[in-house]
C-alpha positions in Angstrom: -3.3 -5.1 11.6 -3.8 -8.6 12.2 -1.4 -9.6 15.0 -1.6 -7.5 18.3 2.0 -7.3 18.8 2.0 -5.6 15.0 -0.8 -3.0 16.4 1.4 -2.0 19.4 4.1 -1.3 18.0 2.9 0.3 14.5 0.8 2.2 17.2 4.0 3.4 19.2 5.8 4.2 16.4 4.0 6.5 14.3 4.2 9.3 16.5 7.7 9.6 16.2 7.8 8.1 12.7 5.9 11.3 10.9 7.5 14.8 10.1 6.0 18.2 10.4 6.9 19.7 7.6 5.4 21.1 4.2 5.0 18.5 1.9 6.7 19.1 -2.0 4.2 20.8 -4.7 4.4 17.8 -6.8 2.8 15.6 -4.6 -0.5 17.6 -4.5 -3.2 17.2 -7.0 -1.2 19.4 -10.3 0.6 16.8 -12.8 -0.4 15.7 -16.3 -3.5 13.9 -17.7 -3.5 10.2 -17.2 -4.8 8.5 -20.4 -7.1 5.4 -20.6 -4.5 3.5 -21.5 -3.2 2.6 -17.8 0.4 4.9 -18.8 -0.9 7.8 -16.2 0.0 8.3 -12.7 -2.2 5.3 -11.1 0.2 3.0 -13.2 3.3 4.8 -12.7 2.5 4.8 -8.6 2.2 0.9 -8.7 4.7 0.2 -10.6 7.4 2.5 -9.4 7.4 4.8 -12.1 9.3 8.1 -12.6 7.1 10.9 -11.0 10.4 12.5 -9.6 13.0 11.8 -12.3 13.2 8.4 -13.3 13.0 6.3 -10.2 11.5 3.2 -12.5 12.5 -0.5 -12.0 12.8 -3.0 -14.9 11.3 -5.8 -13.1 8.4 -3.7 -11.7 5.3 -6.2 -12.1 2.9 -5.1 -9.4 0.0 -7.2 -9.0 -2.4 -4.6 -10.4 0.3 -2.6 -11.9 -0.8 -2.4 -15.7 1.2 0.9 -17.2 3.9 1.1 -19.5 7.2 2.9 -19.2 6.2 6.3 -19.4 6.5 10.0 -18.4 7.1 10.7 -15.0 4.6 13.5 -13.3 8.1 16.4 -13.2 9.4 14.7 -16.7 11.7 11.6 -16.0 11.5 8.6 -17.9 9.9 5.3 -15.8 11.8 2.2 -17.1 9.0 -0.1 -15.4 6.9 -2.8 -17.4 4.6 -3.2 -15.2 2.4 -6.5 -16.0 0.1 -6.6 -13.6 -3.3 -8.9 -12.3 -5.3 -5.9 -12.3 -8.4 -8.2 -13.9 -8.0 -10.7 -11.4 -6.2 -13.1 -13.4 -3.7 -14.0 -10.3 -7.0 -15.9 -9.2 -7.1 -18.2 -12.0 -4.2 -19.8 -9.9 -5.7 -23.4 -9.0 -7.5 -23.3 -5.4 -7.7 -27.4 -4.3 -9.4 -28.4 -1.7 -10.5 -26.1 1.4 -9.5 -23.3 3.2 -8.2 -24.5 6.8 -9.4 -22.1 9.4 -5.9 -20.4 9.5 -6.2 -19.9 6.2 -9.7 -18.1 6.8 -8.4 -16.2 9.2 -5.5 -14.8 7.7 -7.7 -13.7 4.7 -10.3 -12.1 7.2 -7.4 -10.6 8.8 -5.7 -9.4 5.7 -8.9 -7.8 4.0 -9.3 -5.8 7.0 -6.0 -4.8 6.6 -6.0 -3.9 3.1 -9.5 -1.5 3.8 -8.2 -0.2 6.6 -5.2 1.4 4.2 -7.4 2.1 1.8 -9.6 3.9 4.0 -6.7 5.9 5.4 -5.3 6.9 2.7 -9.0 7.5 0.9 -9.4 10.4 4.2 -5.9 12.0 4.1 -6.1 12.2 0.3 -9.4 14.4 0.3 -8.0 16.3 3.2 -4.6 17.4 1.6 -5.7 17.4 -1.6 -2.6 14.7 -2.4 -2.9 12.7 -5.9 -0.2 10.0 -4.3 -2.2 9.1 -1.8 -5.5 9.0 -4.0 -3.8 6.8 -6.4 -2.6 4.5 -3.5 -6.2 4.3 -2.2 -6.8 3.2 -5.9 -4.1 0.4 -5.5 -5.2 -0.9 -1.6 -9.2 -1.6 -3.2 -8.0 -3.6 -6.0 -6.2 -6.0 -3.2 -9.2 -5.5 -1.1 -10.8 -7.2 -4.4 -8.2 -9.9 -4.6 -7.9 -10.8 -1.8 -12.2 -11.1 -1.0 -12.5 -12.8 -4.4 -9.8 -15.6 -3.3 -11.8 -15.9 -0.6 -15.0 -16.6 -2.3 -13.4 -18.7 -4.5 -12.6 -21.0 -0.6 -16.5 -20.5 -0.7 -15.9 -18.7 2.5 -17.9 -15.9 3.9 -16.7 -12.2 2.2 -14.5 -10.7 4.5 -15.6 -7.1 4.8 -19.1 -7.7 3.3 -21.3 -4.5 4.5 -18.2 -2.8 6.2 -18.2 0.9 6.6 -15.4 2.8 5.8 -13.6 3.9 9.1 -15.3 1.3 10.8 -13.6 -2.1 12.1 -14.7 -4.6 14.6 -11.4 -4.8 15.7 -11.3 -2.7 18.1 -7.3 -2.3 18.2 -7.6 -1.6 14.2 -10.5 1.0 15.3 -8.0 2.4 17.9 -5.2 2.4 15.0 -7.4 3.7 12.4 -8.2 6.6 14.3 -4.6 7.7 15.7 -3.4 7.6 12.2 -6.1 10.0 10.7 -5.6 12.3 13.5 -2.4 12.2 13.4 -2.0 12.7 9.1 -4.4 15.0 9.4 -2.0 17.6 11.3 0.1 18.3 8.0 0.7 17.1 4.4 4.3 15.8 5.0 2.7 13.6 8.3 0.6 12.1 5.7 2.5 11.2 3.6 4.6 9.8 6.6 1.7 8.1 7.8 1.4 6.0 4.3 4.6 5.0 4.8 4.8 3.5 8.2 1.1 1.5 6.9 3.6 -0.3 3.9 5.7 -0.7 5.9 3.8 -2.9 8.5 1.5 -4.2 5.8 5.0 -6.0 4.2 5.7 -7.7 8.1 2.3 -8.9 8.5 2.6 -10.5 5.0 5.3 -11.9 6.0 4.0 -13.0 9.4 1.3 -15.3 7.4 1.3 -18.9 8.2 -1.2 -20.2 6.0 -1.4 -23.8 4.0 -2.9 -22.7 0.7 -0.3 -22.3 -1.9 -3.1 -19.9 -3.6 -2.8 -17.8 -0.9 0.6 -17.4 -0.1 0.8 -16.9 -3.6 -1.4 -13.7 -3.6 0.4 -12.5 0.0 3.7 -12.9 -1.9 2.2 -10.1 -5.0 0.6 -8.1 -2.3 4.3 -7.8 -0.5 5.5 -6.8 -3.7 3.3 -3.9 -4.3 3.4 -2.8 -0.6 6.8 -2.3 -1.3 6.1 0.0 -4.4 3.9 2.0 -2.6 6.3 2.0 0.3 8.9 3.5 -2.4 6.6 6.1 -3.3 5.9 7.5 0.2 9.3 7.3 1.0 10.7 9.0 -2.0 7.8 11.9 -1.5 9.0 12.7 2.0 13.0 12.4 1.0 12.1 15.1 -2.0 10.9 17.7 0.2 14.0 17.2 2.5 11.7 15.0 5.4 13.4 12.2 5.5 11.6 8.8 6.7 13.1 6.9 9.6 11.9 2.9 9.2 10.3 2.0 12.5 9.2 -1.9 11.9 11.5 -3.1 9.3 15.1 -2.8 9.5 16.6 0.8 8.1 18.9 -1.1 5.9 15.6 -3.2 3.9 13.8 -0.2 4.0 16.9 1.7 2.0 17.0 -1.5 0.0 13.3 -1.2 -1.1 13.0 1.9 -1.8 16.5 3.1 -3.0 16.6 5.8 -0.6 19.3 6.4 2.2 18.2 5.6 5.9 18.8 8.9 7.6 
């Protein structure tokens, strides 16, 4: 993450922050087809779509949420509309003058953040076999795109250009990277735990942005938004296989907010 104080305490949390118990079929790879038309489960994850009953939201418009109301994955109704940047449209946004070097920092900071999740949940989703996780992974590369391609649009340097996967030069995000594979890795429900604690620090770095492009703030301000999406999804995942989540960096109450779900 991009501030140390974030690290530590995203660091110290997480152990007591995941659950040890088996994870709910429906999260696994089973479900129906998703069609080409952006109505399938990628869609309904970013934009908060029914895939336990119809837990959609009206004004659901995820930066690169493009699905429709639809089908949820065990047959509820999403009432999202989810009109998304998934083309990179958000970038069209007028970009004057240069980046200052906070402003190249933070989007250094922030693209390192965004692979790190994507990473992540790339690993745990191959190792549990979880569709909600692969379809997150999905979501967390199209803001790596965003936010690289608002960068070159600064005519600063790619953040990220030749990165491995896994691999940081941070060596705090190393240090974080690696306790949080270990640690999803020991069940399907810490996973899934694991996902959750990432949006929610991803949502107070955001927040902890002080940059002067209005370009950027303006992306930071979509990407809070579908943190929070995929923070419902997590969330809702554990709660449906009777594991709830406990909110460890933002306040119980926002998190219960967010994601509609009672803080236990």
């Amino acid at each position: 993450m991009n501030t140390r104080t974030t690290r530590v305490a995203l660091t110290a949390a997480a152990g007591a922050a995941l659950l040890a118990v088996p994870v709910a079929a429906w999260a696994g790879s089973g479900g129906g087809d998703d069609d080409a038309s952006g109505s399938g489960n990628q869609a309904r994850i970013e934009t908060g779509m029914g895939m336990m009953g119809g837990w959609g939201h009206a004004d659901d418009d995820d930066d690169d949420g493009y699905g429709r109301g639809g089908m949820g994955m065990m047959g509820g109704r999403g009432a999202g509309d989810g009109r998304g940047y998934g083309d990179g449209s958000c970038l069209d946004d007028a970009v004057d003058g240069e980046a200052t070097d906070a402003d190249a920092a933070s989007l250094a900071a922030m693209a390192d953040e965004e692979r790190m999740a994507r990473d992540l949940y790339t690993e745990l989703a191959d190792a549990w076999d979880l569709r909600l996780l692969d379809a997150i992974a999905g979501a967390e590369d199209r803001h790596l795109d965003a936010v690289v391609r608002l960068a070159e649009a600064y005519g600063l340097e790619e953040p990220s250009a030749g990165a491995e996967a896994g691999v940081y030069a941070d060596a705090d995000l190393q240090d974080l990277y690696d306790e949080l594979l270990a640690q999803g890795s020991e069940s399907e429900t810490a996973a899934l735990g694991v996902g959750a604690l990432v949006e929610e620090t991803d949502i107070a770095d955001l927040r902890d942005q002080d940059v002067d492009s209005d370009a950027i703030a303006g992306l930071y301000a979509r990407l809070e938004h579908a943190s929070g999406h995929h923070l419902t999804a997590f969330v809702r995942a554990l709660d449906a296989s009777d594991a709830p989540y406990e909110a460890s960096v933002l306040d119980p109450a926002e998190v219960e907010d967010i994601t509609g779900v009672p803080a236990p």
